[in-house]
N, C-alpha and C positions, 0 to 999 in steps of 0.2 A: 341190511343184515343185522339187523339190531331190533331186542329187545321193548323198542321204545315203538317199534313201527307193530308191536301187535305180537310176535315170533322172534323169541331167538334162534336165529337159523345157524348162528355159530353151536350152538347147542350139539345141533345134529347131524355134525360135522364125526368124523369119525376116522383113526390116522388109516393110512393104503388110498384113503380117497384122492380123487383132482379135481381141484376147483378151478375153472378157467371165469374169470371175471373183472369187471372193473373195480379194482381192490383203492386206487388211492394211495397206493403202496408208500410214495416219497413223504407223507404226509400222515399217514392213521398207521403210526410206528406200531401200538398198541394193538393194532389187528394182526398186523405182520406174525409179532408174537405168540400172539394167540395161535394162529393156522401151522405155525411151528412147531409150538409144545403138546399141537394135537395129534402129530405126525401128517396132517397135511401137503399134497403135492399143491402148490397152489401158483398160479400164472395170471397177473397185473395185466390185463389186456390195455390198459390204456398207456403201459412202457411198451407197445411194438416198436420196432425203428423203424424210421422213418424210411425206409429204402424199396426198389421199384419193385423187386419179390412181393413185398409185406403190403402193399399200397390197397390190395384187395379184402385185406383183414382190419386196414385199421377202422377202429373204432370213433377216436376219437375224431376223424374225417370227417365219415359219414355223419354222424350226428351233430358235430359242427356246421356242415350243411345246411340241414335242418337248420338250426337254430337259428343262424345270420335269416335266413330265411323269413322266422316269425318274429325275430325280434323287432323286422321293421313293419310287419304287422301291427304288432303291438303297438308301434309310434305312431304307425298312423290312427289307429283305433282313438287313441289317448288324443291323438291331436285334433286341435279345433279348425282345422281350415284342410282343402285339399293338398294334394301332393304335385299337382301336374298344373303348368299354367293354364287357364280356360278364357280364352275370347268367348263372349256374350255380348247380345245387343244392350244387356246394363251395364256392360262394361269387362275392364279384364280384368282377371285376377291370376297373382304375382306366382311363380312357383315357389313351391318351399326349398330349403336349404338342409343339409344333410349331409353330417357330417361324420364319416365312419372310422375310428379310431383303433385300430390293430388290424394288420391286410393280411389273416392268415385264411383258413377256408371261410369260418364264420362272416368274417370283414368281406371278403371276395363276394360271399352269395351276398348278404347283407348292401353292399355296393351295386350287383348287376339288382337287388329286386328293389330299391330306392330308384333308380334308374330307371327302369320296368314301369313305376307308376308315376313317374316323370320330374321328380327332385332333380334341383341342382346339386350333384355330386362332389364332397372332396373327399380325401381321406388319407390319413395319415400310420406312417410304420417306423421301424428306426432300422430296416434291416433295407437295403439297398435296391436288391432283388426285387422288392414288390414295387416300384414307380412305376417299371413296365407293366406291370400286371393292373395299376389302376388305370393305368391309361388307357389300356386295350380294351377296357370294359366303358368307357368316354365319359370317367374321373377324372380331376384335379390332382396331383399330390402337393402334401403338404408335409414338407420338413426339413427342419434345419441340417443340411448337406453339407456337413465339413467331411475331415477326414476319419475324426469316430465313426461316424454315420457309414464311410464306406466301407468299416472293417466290423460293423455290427451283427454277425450273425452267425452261431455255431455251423460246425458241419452236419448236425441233423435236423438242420433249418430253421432251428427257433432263435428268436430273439435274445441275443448278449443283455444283461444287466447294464445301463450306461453310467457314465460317471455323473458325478453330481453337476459338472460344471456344465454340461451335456444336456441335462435334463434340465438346467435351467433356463439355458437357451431353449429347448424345444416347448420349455412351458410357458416362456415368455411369447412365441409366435402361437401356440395355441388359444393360449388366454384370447389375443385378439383377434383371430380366426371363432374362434367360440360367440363370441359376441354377436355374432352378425348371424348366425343358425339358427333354423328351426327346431333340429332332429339333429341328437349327437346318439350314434352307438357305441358302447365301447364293447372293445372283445379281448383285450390285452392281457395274458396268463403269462406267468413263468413257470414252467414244469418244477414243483415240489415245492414253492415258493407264495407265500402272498401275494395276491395280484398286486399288481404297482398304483399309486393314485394319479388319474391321467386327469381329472374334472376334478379341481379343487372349487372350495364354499366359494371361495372369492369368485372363481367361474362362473358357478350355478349364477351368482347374484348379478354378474354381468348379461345375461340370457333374457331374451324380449318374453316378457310376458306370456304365457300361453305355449310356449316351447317344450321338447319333451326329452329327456333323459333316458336313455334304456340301457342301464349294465348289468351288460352280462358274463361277468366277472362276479357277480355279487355272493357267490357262491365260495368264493376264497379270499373274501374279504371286500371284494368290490375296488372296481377304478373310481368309484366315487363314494368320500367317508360320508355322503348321506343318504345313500340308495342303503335299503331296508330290503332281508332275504323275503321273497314270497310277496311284498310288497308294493302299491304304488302310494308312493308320499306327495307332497306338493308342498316345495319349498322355497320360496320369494317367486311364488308366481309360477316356477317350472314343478310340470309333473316329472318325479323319476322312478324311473320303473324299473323294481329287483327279481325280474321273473325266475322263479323256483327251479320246474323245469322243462325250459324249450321245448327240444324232442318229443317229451313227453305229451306232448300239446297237438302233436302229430302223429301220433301211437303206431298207426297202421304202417305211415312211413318207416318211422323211426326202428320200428316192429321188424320188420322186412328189410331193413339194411343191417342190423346188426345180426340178423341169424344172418345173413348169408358173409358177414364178414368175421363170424364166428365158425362156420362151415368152414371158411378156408383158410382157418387156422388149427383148426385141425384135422384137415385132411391129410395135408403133408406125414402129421404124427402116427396115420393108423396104418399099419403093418396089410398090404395089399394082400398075403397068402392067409394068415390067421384073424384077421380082423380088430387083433388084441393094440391096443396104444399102445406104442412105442416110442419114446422120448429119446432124442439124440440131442445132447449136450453139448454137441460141435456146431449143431445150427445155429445160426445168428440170431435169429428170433426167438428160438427157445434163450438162447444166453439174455435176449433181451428184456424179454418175459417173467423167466421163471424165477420168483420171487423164495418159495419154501422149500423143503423136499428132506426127507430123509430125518426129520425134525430140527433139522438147522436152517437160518437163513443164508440164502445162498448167492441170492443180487450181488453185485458186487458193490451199487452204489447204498447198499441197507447193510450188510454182512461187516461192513469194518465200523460201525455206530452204533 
């Protein structure tokens, strides 16, 4: 929605209107403002909450999906050897290693389609709840399980910030888990926050020759300070790959999950007798949502900054 892509679409923006979209909201303060002082109704679809109502609208799911999906694509694309062990009369060849870093839907798909084409699987989370869910998919986990680890996770599922002493541990069992991989994915976000750095240089440089990098994270700074937006680089030997954007790489999919999880986000809002939108301020999603209105900011996590 910027000027720089060809159109300013904020331009033609107009106040009484409602814009339902992926705004960015925790993050692009400066747009917030904008859709504000325009009188703008405007709704952040990627703050839905996370709860069993809303599961059908979220956004950020669906297209997560997706993404885990092609990011291991891409690794294999990028990689020089197969994915799945092959007996041949010349002989056998070894399966790759593959190693998935953040276990939320992205990690999840990313995990079952490494699997799919027959990597050896591990992957690692710092939130408690996902060890079952690697396992179930016939993953590895990996991670340092004290008792931070078992109290790591908000109640709208995402991942707590860890302490430093925490993170050291867990980057000290990574580093040496890393070493020995093909194919690392990372997917590790904080809502409103720089992605965390999960693949430090010194990693990269520990990485067999020929190995592949795909973060995709690299869109909020990246889990690795050398993955490049849009990008693939190749550094001490490892390709790492800053793909732009996943979903988008799968249009028609991607196309087709987000109208219908935009469909049922606003369905609830449209007034069954008059057809006219109707917004209720007590629903939980709208609270969770609705970012501008009225030409004030009205978020609750944007309204007091």
């Amino acid at each position: 929605m910027s000027a720089a892509e060809g159109l300013d679409e904020i331009a033609l923006l107009r106040s009484g209107q409602t814009l339902m979209s992926p705004l960015g909201a925790l993050t692009n303060k400066e747009l917030v403002q904008v859709l504000a002082s325009k009188g703008v109704t405007s709704f952040a679809l990627e703050l839905i909450p996370r709860i069993t109502r809303a599961q059908s609208m979220d956004i950020l799911s669906s297209q997560a999906n997706l993404a885990g999906y092609k990011a291991v694509l891409l690794a294999a694309n990028n990689f020089g050897r197969i994915f799945p062990q092959m007996m041949t009369p010349g002989g056998t060849l070894a399966p790759a290693r593959a190693f998935i870093m953040g276990v939320g839907v992205a990690g999840l798909q990313a995990i079952a389609t490494a699997r799919r084409l027959g990597a050896i699987v591990t992957a690692t989370d710092v939130r408690p709840a996902t060890k079952e869910q690697v396992q179930s998919l016939g993953a590895k986990f990996v991670a340092v399980e004290d008792e931070e680890f078992k109290a790591a996770e908000t109640s709208g599922g995402y991942a707590k910030e860890m302490s430093a002493e925490y993170r050291a541990k867990q980057a000290a069992l990574v580093a040496e888990h890393i070493a020995k991989q093909d194919i690392v994915v990372t997917t590790a976000l904080i809502p409103g926050r720089k992605a965390p750095v999960l693949v430090t240089e010194d990693m990269v440089k520990t990485m067999k020759p020929g190995s592949v990098v795909v973060d995709m994270a690299v869109e909020q700074g990246g889990n690795c300070p050398l993955s490049e937006f849009g990008r693939i680089v190749e550094k001490y030997g490892v390709k790492i790959v800053g793909p732009a954007n996943l979903p988008g790489e799968l249009a028609t999919d991607s196309s087709a999950l987000f109208s219908r999880n935009l469909l049922n986000f606003i369905t609830p809002m449209v007034d069954k007798e008059t057809k006219a939108l109707k917004i209720n301020l007590d629903d939980e999603v709208v609270k969770g949502t609705l970012v501008t209105q009225g030409g004030q900011i009205v978020h609750p996590s944007l309204s007091q900054t």
